[in-house]
C-alpha positions as CSV (number, residue, x, y, z in Angstrom):
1,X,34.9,-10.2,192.1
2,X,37.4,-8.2,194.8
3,X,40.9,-9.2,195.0
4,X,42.2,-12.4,197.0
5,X,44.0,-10.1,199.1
6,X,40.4,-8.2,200.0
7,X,39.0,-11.8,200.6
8,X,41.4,-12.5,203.2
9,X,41.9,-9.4,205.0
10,X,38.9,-7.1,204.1
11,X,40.4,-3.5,203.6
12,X,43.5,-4.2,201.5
13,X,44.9,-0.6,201.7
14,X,45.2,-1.0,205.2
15,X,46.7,-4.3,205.7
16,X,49.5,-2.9,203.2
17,X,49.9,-0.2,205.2
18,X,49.6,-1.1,208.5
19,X,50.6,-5.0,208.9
20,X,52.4,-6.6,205.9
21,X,55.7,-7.5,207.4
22,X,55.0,-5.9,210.6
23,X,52.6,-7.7,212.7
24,X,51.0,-10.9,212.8
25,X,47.0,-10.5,212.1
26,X,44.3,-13.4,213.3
27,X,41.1,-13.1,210.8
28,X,37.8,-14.8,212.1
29,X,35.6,-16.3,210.1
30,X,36.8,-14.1,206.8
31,X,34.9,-17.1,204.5
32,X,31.8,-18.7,206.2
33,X,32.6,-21.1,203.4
34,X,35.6,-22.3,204.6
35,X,37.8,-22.0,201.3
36,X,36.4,-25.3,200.3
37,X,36.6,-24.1,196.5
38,X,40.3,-23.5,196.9
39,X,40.9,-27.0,198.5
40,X,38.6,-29.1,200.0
41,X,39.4,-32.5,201.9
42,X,37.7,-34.2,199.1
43,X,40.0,-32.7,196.7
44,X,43.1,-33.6,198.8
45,X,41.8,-37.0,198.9
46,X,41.2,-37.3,194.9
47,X,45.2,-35.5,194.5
48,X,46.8,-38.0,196.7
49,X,45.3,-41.3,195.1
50,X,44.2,-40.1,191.7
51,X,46.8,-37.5,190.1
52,X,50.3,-39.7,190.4
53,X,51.9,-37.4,192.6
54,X,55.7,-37.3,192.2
55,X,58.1,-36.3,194.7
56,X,58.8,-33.4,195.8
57,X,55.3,-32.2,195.0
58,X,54.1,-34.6,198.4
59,X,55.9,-35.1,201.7
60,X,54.9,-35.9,205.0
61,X,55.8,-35.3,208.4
62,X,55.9,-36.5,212.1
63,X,57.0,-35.3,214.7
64,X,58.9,-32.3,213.4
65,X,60.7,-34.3,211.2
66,X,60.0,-35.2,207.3
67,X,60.0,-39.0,206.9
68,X,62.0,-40.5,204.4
69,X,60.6,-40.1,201.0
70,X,61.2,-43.7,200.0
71,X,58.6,-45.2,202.8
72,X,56.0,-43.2,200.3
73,X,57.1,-43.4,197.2
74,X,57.3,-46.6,194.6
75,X,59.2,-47.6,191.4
76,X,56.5,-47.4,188.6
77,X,57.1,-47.2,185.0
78,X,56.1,-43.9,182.9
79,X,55.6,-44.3,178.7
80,X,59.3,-46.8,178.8
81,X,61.2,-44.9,181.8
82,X,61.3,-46.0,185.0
83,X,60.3,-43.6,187.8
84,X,61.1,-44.1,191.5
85,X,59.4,-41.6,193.2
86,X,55.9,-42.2,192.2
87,X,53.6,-42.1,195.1
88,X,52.8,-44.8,197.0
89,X,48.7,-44.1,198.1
90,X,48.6,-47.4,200.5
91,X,51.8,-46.4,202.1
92,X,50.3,-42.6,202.8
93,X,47.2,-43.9,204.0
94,X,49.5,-45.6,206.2
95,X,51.5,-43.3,207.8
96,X,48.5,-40.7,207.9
97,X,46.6,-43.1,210.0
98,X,49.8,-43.7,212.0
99,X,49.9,-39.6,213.2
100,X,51.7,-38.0,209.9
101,X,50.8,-34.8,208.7
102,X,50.3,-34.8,204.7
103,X,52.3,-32.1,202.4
104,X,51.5,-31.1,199.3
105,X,54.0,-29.0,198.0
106,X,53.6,-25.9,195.1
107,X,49.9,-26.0,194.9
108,X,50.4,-22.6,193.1
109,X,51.8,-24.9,190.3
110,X,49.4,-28.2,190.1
111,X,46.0,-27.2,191.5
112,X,43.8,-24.6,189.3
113,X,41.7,-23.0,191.9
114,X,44.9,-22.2,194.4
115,X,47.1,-21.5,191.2
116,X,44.0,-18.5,190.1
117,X,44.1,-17.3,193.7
118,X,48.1,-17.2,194.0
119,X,48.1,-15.1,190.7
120,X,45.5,-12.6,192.3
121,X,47.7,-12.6,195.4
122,X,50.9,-11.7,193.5
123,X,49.4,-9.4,191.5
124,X,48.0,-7.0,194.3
125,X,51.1,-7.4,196.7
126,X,53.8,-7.5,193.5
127,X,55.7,-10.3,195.7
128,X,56.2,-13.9,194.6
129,X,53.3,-16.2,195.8
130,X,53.8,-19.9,196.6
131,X,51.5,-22.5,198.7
132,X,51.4,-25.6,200.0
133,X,48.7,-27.2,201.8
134,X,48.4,-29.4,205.2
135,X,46.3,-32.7,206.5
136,X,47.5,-33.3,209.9
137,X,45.3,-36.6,211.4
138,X,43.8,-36.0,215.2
139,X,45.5,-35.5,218.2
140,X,48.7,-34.8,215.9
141,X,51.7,-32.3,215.0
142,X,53.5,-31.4,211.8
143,X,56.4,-29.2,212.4
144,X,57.7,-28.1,216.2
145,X,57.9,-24.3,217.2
146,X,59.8,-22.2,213.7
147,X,60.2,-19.1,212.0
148,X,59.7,-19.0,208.4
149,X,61.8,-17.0,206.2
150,X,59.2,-15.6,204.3
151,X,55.6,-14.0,205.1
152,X,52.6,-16.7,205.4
153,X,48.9,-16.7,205.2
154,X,47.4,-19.7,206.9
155,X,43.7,-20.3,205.6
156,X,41.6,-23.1,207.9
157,X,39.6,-25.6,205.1
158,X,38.8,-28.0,207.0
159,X,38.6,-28.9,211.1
160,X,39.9,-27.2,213.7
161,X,43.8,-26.0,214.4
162,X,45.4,-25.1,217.3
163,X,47.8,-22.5,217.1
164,X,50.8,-21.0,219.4
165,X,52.0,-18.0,218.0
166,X,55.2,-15.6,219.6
167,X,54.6,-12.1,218.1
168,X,57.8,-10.3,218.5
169,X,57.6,-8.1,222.1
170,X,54.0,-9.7,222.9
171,X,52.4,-12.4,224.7
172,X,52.3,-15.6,223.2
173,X,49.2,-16.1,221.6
174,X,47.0,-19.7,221.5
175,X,44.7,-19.8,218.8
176,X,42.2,-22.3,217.1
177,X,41.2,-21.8,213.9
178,X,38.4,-23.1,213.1
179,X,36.6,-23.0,208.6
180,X,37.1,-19.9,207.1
181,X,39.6,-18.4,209.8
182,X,43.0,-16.7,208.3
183,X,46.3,-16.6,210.7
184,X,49.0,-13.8,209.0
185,X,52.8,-14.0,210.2
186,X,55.7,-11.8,208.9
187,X,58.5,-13.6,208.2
188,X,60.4,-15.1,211.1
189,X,57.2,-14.9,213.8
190,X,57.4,-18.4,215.6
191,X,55.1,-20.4,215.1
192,X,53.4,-24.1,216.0
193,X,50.0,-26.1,214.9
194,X,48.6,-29.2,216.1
195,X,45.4,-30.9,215.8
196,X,43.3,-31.7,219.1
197,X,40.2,-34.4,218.5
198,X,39.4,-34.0,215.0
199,X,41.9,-33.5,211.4
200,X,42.4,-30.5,210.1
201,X,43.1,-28.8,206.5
202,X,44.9,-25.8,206.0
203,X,46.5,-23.8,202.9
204,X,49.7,-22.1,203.9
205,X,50.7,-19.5,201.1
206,X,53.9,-18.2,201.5
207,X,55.2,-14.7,200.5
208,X,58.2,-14.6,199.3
209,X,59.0,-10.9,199.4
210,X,61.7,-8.7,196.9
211,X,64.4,-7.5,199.8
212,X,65.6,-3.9,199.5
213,X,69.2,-6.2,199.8
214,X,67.8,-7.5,195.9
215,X,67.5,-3.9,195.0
216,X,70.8,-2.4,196.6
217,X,72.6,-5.2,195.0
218,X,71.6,-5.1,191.7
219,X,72.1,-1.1,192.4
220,X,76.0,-1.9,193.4
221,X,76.1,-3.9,190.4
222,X,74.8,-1.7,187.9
223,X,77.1,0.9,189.8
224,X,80.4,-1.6,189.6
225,X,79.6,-2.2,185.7
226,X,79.4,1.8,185.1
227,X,83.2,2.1,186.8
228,X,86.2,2.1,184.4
229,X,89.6,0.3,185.5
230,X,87.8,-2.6,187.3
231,X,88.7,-5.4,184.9
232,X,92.3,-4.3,185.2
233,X,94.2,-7.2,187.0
234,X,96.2,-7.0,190.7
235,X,100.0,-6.3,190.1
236,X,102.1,-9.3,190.2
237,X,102.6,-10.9,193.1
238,X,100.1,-8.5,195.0
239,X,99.1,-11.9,197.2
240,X,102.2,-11.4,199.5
241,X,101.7,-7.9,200.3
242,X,97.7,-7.5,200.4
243,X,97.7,-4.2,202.5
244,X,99.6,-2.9,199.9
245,X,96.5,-2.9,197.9
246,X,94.0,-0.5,200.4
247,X,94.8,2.8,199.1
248,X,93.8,1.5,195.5
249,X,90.8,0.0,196.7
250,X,89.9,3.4,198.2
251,X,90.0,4.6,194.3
252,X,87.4,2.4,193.2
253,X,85.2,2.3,195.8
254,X,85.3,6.1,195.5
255,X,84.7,5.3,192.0
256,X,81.8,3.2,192.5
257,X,80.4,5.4,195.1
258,X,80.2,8.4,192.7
259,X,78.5,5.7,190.6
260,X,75.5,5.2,192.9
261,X,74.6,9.0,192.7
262,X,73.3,9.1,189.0
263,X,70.6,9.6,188.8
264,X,69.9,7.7,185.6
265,X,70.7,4.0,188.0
266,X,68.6,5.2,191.1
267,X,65.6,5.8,188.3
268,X,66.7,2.4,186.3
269,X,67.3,0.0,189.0
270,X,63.9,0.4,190.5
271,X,61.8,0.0,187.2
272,X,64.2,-3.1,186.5
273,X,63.7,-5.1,189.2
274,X,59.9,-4.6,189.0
275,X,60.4,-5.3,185.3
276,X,61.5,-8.7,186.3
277,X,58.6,-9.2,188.5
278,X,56.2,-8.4,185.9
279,X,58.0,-10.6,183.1
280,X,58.4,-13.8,185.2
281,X,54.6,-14.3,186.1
282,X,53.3,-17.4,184.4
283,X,49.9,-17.0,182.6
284,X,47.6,-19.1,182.9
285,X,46.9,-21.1,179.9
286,X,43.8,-23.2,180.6
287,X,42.4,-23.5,177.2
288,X,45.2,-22.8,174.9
289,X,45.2,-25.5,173.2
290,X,41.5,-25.2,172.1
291,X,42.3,-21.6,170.8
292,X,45.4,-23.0,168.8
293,X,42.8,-25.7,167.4
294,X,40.2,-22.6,166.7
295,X,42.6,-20.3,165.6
296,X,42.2,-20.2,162.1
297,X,38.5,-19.8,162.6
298,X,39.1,-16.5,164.4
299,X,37.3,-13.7,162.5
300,X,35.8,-10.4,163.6
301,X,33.1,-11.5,165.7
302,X,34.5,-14.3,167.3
303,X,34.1,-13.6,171.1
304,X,37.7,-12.9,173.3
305,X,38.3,-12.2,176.4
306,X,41.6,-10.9,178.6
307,X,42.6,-13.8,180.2
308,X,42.3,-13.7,184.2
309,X,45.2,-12.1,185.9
310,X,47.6,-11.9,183.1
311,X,50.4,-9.8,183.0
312,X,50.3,-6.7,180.0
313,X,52.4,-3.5,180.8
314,X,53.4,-1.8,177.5
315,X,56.2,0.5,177.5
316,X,56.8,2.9,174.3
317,X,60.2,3.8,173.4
318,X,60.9,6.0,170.0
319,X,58.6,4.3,167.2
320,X,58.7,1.0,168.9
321,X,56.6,-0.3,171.6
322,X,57.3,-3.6,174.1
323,X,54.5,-5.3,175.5
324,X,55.7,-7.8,178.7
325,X,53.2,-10.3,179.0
326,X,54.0,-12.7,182.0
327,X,57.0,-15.0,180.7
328,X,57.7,-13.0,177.4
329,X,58.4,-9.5,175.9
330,X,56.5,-9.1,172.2
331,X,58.5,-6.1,169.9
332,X,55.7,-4.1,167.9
333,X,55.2,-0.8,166.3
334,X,54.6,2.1,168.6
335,X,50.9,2.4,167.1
336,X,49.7,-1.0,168.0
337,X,50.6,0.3,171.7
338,X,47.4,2.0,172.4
339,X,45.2,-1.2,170.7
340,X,46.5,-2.9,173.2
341,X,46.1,-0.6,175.9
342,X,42.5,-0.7,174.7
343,X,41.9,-4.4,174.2
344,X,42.9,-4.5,178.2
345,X,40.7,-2.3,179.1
346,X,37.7,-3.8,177.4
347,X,38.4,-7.4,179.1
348,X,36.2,-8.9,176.4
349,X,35.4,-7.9,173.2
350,X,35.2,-8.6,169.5
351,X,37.9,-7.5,166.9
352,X,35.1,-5.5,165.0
353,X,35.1,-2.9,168.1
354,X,38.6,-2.0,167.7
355,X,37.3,-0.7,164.0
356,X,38.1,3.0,164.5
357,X,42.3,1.7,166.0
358,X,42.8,-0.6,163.2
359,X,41.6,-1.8,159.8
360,X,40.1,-5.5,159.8
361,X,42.8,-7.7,158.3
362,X,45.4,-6.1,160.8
363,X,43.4,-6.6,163.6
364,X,42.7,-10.1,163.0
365,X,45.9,-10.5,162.8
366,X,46.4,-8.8,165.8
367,X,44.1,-10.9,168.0
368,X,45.4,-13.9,166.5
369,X,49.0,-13.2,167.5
370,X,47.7,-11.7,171.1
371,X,45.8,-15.3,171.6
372,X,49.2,-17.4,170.1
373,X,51.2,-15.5,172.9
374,X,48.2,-16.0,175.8
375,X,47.1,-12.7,176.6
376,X,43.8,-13.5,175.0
377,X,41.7,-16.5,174.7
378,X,38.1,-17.3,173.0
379,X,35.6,-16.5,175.1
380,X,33.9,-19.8,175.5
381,X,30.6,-20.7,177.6
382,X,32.6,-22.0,181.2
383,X,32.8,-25.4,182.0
384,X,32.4,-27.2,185.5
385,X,36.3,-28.7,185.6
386,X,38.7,-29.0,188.2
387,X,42.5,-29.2,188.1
């Protein structure tokens, strides 16, 4: 199965090269099937009345203008705690038959199919990946003519959309999109969508993007931490005559300035901030609690598998090796480096074909702690189950 990336805008190589963050892109008819296994109208439906949404995970909107949560939401008790911003389904109904435009927030979070294709996202463009999705009623509007700050990806479920679109130093544009159609603006590209005689459904995924301001800073900082006499206090009484202090402040900055050339920090910022990237990524850990259950039963021909999307970049430093896997850094010996470097690359496997890397009890061992920490589960016959 290609990337999500591919699925939305064919040749991935290009659209990195040629339009991320530089031009808006309208794709027709990129899925014939209309993305209905990502979100379907159906599914919206069951999510609204069946999943006890909570605030801020729903909102809705009119007009340009979000209405007040409390005309949605309702007191409702949870185990012995009292929750107020439960939602309230007859009172969405309500408003959505009224003209609102239905918001659910951080689908990337709640809802499987949209969190697997974020993940996929995030891990070809190595930015941050968030969605949320929109049911505007006919003849209505959601939001009036904006910029977002970040890149988006608007993906047509359901209906037909009507789009006005400002591309920097073009012509506006006016756009339907129709099942299956994707609508790509960088950052800050105006934008407005309304419904004309039937609803419409429509995943917005939003790209939040690393800034080369996030890398110069942390560079500065790593630079400013590197500079001696910087913790030293002001003189006394420095306050009254401040312009006293510039020649001083030349110093450091100087200081600092000589600081940004090594070498060592242009090499180390870099590989840091991606480092962070690749060790905030949540897994996904559909079934973990199955393999905890099975655990024990684990032996050397118990089917695993690499779990879809996971993060695993090993680094090897002296005789000790870290492996970064999503939302956690595992410390091991240098040689088990290159097992899992192999387990990776085999997707799924048994532990008996890692027999010529590592004697039996080790690798079982191995395996187990690999599935404890989610980079592998057992490899299990799929089930038909949505989130």
């Amino acid at each position: 199965m290609g990337s999500a990336l591919a699925r939305l805008v064919g040749d991935e190589d290009a659209f990195v090269a040629d339009d991320l963050g530089r031009r808006p892109r309208f794709l027709r008819d990129v899925d014939p099937d209309g993305f209905v296994d990502l979100l379907s109208l159906d599914d919206v439906d069951r999510v609204v009345a069946g999943s006890g949404l909570r605030a801020p995970a729903f909102r809705l909107v009119r007009a340009g203008a979000s209405l007040p949560i409390g005309s949605v939401t309702r007191t409702a008790r949870i185990g012995s705690r009292p929750v107020h911003d439960l939602v309230d389904v007859a009172a969405v109904h309500r408003e959505f038959a009224a003209g609102a435009t239905i918001v659910l927030q951080g689908l990337h979070r709640s809802w499987a199919p949209v969190a697997a294709f974020c993940r996929s996202l995030e891990g070809t463009l190595t930015h941050r990946v968030q969605a949320n999705a929109y049911l505007t009623p006919p003849v209505a509007q959601g939001l009036n003519l904006h910029g977002d700050p970040h890149d988006v990806f608007a993906l047509q479920t359901h209906g037909v959309k009507r789009w006005v679109v400002e591309p920097p130093d073009e012509p506006r544009w006016e756009l339907e999109l129709q099942p299956g159609d994707v609508l790509y603006l960088p950052a800050g590209t105006r934008h407005a969508a309304q419904t004309i005689d039937r609803p419409s459904l429509h995943l917005t995924i939003g790209v939040r993007s690393t800034t080369w301001r996030e890398v110069v800073e942390r560079a500065v900082a790593a630079a400013v931490g590197a500079t001696a006499g910087l913790d030293q206090p002001l003189p006394g009484r420095w306050a009254e005559t401040p312009e006293e202090l510039a020649a001083e402040l030349h110093r450091h900055l100087a200081a600092v300035a000589e600081a940004l050339t090594d070498e060592r920090l242009v090499e180390e910022v870099p590989a840091a901030v991606a480092d962070r990237f690749w060790s905030t990524r949540l897994p996904d850990l559909t079934g973990g609690i199955r393999d905890l259950l099975e655990l024990d039963g684990l032996d050397d021909g118990t089917p695993l598998r690499v779990r879809p999307a996971v993060t695993c970049r090993v680094r090897v430093e002296g005789d000790r090796a870290t492996v970064v896997l999503g939302d956690r850094r595992l410390t091991v010996p240098s040689g088990v480096a290159a097992i899992v470097e192999r387990i990776v690359a085999l997707g799924a496997f048994a532990p008996k074909e890692l027999d010529e890397l590592i004697d039996e009890p080790s690798r079982l061992v191995l395996c187990r702690r690999l599935v404890r920490e989610g980079l592998l589960t057992i490899d299990r016959p799929a089930t038909s189950s949505r989130a």
